[in-house]
N, C-alpha and C positions, 0 to 999 in steps of 0.2 A: 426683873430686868434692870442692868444697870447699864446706863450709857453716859461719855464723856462729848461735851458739845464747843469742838472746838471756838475761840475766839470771845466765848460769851461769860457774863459775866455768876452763871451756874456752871456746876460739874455734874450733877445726877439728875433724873428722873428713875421714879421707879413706877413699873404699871403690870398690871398681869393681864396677860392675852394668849389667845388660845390660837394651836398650829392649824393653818387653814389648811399647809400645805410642804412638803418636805422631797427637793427635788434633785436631783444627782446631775453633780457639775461637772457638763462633756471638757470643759479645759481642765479640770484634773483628775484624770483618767475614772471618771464617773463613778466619785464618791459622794454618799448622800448628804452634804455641808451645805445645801441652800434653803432656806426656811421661811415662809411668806406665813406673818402672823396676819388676826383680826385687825388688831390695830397694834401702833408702833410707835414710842417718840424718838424712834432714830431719824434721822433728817440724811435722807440720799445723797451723792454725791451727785449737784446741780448746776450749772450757771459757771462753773470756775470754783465754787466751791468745793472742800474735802468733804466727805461726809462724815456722821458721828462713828466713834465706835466706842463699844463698850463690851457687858457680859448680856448673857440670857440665860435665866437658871432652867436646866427643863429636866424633871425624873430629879430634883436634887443636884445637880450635875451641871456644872456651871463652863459654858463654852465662853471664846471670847468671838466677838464682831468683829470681823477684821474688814469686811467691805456691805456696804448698803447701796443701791442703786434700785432705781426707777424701771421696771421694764411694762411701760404702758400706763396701768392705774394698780398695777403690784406695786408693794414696795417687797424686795428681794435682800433677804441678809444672810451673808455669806459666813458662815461658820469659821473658826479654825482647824476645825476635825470633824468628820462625819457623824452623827448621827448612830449608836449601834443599833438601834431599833427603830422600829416606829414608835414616837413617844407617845405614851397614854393621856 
């Protein structure tokens, strides 16, 4: 996993974490691009702030982050493309 953190004075983290969860986005026409990891150093979009975005390698296969948000005590990262599987 790589991700860029706007404002600060790093560009990356990398960390491996495992899919808890893989869920199909009713606003675009429910394709499967929403991915709720164990754990995460993307940082939501909070407060006024943007959130991070980066890559997520999963299967070799490297997506980018296009959106991170908060839905309760998930953290929720929004793919740029679906999912073609359920990843292993």
């Amino acid at each position: 996993m790589f991700h860029n953190h706007p404002g600060e004075d790093y560009d990356h983290f990398d960390c491996e974490s495992k899919i808890v969860e893989v869920f199909e986005n009713v606003e675009k026409k429910n394709i499967a691009n929403l991915v709720v990891l164990d754990q995460s150093t993307f940082y939501p979009t909070a407060g006024g702030q943007q959130c991070d975005i980066g890559l997520l390698t999963i299967d070799n296969i490297e997506y980018k982050v296009i959106n991170v948000e908060q839905v309760g005590k998930t953290v929720m990262h929004e793919l740029d493309r679906p999912l073609p599987t359920r990843p292993s």
